[in-house]
N, C-alpha and C positions, 0 to 999 in steps of 0.2 A: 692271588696273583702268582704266589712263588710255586703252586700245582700248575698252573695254566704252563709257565715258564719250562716246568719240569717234564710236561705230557709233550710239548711244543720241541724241548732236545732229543723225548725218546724219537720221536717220531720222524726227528732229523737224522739223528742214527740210526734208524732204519731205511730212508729214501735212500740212501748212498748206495745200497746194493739194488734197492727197486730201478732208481734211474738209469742205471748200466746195463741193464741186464740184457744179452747177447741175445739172439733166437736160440743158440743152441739150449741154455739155459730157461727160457720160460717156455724153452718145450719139455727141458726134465721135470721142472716144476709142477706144468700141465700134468707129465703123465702120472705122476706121483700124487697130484691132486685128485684126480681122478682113480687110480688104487685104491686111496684112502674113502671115497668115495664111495663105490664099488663093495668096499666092506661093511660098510653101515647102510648101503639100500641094494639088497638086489634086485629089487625092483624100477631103481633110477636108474639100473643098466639097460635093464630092459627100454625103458625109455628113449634113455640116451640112443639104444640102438635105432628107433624108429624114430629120430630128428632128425630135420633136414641139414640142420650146423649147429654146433655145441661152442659155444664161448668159454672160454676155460680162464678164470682170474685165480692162480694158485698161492699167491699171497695180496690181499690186499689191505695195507696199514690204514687206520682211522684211528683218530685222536681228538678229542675234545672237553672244556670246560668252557660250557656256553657259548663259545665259537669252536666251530669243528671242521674239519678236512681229511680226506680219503683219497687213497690214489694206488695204484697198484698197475700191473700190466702182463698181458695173457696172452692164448692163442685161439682163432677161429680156428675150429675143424671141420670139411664137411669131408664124408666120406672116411673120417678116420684118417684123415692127413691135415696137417694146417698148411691153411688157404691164405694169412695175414694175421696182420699181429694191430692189437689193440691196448690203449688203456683205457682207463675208470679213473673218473675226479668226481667231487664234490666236496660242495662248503655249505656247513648248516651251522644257524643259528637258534638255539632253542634250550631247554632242558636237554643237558648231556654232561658225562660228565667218566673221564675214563681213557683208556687206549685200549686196541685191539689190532689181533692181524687176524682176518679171518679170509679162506674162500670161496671164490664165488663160482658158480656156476650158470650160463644161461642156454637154456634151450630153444628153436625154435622147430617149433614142430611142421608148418608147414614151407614150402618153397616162397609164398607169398612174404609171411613174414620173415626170410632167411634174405630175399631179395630186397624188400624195403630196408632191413637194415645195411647193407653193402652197399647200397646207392646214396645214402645219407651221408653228411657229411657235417660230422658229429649228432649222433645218436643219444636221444635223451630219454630216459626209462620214464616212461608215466607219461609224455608228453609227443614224442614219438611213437613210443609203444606199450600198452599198459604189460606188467611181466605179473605175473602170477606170482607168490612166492607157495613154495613149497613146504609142506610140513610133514615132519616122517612119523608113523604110526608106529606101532609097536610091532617086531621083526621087520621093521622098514620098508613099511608098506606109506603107498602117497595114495592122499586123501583123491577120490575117483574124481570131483569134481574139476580142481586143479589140472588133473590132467588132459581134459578135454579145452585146454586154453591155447591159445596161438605161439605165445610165448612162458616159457616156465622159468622160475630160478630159484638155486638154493643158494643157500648160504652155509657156511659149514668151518667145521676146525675154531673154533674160537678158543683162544689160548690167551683173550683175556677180556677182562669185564668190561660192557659196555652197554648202555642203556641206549635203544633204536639203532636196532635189524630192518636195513629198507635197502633196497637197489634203488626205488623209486625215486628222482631226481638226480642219478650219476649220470655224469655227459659222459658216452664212450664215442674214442675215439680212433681211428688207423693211425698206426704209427709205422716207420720204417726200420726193418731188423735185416 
């Protein structure tokens, strides 16, 4: 109980900057997420270049011991410009056991799935829309299968230990920046 308490404060001292956070600022974040990015696949550039909108989550905190929660907030790009601004929540109950802030990235490769998600109104991964997740090869190559999917996502930057890597079940949603 007294980890649960402790994983429960980091993660309150971390939302104090996630909940404020301006557009100008989780547009730095985005571009810098994306840099970092960029360095470890150039092949997910590639990618990224031919989606139709790229969802950029540059930090997203998750915390759990047997009850868990996630939450972070990004920007919609299409075109190389952000279009809106978004967050990511989830609560899971299960084997878990840790904190993390990691980024997230979502692709959608075609106009069809770029348009169902903008029209929704909170956007549920796996239930809305199944996302692919991404797994990088050696010199950062993405597995050929993965990329023929409607929707792609990575996960990335983990700078701390957490057992279950899933977008699947985050409600995203519009927010106002």
């Amino acid at each position: 109980m007294r980890l649960f308490a402790s994983l429960l404060t980091v993660l309150l001292l971390f939302s104090h900057q996630v909940f404020a956070a301006s557009s100008q600022e989780i547009n730095a974040k985005a571009n810098q997420a994306l840099k970092e990015f960029y360095r470890h696949s150039p092949a997910g550039k590639e990618l990224i270049s031919k989606a139709a909108g790229v969802l950029v989550f540059p930090e997203v905190y998750k915390a759990g011991f047997g009850i868990g929660g996630e939450y972070g907030e990004g920007a919609l790009r299409v075109g190389g410009k952000t279009v809106a601004y978004y967050n990511v929540a989830s609560a899971s109950i299960g084997f878990q056991l840790g904190a993390q802030i990691k980024s997230e990235i979502i692709l959608f490769m075609s106009q069809d799935a770029l348009k169902h998600f903008r029209n929704s109104d909170g956007w549920e991964a796996g239930v809305d829309g199944s996302v692919a997740i991404a797994t990088l090869g050696a010199g950062g190559e993405i597995d050929s299968n993965t990329i023929q999917q409607p929707i792609i996502g990575f996960i990335f930057s983990n700078k701390g230990l957490m057992y279950n890597l899933s977008i699947e079940g985050s409600k995203i949603s519009q927010i106002a920046r």
